[in-house]
N, C-alpha and C positions, 0 to 999 in steps of 0.2 A: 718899625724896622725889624727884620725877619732874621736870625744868626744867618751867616755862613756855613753854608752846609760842610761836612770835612769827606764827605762820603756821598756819591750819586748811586742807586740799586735800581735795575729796573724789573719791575715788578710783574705780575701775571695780571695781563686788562684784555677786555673784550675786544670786538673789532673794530667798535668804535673810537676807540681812545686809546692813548700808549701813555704809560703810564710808569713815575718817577719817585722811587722815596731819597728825599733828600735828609741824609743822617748830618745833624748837630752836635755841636758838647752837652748842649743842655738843653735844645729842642729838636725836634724832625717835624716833616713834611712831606704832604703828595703833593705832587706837581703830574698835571694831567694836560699832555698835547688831544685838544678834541680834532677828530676828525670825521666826515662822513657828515655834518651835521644838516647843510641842505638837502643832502642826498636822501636826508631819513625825516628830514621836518622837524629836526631837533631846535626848539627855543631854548638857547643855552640860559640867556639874561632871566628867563622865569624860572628854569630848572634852579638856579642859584641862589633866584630869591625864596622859592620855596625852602630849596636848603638854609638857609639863614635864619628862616623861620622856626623851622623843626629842629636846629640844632640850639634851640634858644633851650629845651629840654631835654639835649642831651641823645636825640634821638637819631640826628645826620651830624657827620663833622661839621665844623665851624669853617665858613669859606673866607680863606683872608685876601685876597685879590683875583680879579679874572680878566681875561680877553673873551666876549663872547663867542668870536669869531675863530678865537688859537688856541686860549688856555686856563686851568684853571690852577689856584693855587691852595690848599687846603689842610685844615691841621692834623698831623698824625695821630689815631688811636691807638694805642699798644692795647692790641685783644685779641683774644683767639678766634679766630671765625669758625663758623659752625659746620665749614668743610672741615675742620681739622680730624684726623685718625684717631686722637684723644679722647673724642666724644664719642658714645655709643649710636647707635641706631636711634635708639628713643626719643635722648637728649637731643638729637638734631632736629626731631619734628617737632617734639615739645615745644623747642627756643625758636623756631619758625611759627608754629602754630601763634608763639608769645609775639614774634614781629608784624605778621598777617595782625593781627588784633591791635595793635598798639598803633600802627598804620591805619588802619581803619576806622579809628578811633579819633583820628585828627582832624582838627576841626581851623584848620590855618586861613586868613583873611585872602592869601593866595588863588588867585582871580585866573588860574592857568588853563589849557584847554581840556574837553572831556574826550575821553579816546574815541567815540563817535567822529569830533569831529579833526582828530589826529589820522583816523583812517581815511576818512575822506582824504586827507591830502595823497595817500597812499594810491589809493584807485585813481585818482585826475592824474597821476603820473602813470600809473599802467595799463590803463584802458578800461572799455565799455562795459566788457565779462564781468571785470573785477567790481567795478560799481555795482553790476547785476545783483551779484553774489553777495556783496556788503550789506544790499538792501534787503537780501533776503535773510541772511542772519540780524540784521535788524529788526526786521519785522517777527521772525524767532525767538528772540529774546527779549523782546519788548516785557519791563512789568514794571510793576507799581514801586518795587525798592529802593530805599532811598539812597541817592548816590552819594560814594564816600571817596578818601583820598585812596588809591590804588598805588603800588609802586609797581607792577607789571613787569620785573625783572629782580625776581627774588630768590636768585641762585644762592645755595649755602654759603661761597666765595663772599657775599654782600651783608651779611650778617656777620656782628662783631660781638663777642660775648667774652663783657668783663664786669663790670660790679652791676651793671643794665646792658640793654641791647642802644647798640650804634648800628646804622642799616646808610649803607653806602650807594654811592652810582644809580641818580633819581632821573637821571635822564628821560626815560619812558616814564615818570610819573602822571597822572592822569586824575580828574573825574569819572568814578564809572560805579560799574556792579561790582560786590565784593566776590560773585564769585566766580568774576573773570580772572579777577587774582588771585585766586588760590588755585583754579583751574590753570593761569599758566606757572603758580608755582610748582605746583605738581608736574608739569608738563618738562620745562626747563630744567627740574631735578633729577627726572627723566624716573619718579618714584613706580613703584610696582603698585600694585592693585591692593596690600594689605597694609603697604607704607602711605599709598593715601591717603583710606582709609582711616588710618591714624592721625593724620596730620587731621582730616575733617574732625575725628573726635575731640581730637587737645584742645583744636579752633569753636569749635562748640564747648570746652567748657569754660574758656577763654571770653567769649562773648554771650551765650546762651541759644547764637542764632542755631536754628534747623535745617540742615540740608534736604534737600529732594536730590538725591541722584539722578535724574533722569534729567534734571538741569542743570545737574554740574557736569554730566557726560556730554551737551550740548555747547555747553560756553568750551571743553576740551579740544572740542571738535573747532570751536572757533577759533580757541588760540591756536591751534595748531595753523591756519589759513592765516593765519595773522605773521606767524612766524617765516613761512612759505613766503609770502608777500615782502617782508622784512628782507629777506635773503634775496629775493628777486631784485629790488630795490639797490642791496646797498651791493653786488654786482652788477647792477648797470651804473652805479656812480663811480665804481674802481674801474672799470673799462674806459670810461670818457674823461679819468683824472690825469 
């Protein structure tokens, strides 16, 4: 049994979701209306059970009931997120750099899709081009690395920093390359060229791995087609809702 909330706020959410803090006397809560979710290929019931998973270590909030199909209900973290004005420049990529790493580091029994075959869904709904195009950045970034947990929507907003990091909104969580993730965190951040940069060094010392820039400017190039595609996508679901 969940207190009575004495206070509804509604919060700052993407465009997928509308999004609800419900204030307690002695506990709160998110309460998230999903929306878009056929429209984008979203499996909400795996997105959840991976969260359940990862927040066994503190890593995703803890989800205490859902609708796959309407909504989800989930426990408040009181923490600063790593957009906040409080934290410097550094600080933001460092605690990112720490999140990218701590994400890819997971090793969850979580049996969910690999973005490979999340984009396919993406082209069978826009056509022949787009298939063309997938296959060819396919065949581009084909390599031997091995695939880890991705969270693919790693805007500052989604990072929580309080005594550890809490990393919010797994929706686009995936199977994939690490560094399509940092390629669309960089992207999504919308970081300049020496705030990169940095984020790639922290991330490197963070796990040890080595960048090739000329294949992190490639997966750049990808997400950015991925994001194109995404926006195409979830207006043509708002037109025919």
């Amino acid at each position: 049994m969940i207190e009575r909330p004495v206070e509804v706020v509604p919060l700052d959410a993407g465009q997928a979701n509308e999004v609800l803090l419900l204030k307690g006397t002695n506990e709160s809560y998110v309460f998230k209306w999903l929306h878009h979710s056929a429209t984008l290929g979203l499996d909400r019931r795996s997105e959840f059970e991976l969260q359940r998973e990862l927040s066994k270590s503190g890593l995703a909030p803890k989800v205490i009931g859902f609708d796959p199909k309407r909504w989800v209900l989930q426990e408040y973290v009181a923490a600063t997120p790593v957009s906040a004005g409080s934290l410097r420049c550094d600080q933001k990529l460092r605690l990112t750099a720490k999140a990218l790493a701590k994400t890819h580091q997971q090793t969850p029994r979580w049996q969910g899709a690999s973005l490979w075959q999340k984009l396919e869904y993406y082209v069978a709904k826009l056509g022949v081009v787009e298939q063309q195009q997938l296959k060819r950045f396919k065949d581009q970034l084909s390599s031997n690395e091995r695939r880890v947990l991705c969270h693919l929507d790693l805007a500052f907003d989604h990072i929580l920093w309080h005594d550890s990091l809490t990393i919010i909104d797994w929706e686009y969580a995936s199977w994939g390359d690490r560094m399509t993730d940092i390629a669309s965190t960089i992207e999504i951040n919308q970081l300049d060229s020496s705030s990169a940069d940095k984020l790639c060094y922290y991330y490197q010392l963070e796990t040890g791995y080595r960048f090739d820039n000329t294949q992190l400017g490639a997966h750049r190039s990808f997400v950015q087609w991925i994001n194109h595609q995404w926006l195409r996508l979830l207006k043509q679901g708002i037109q025919h809702e």
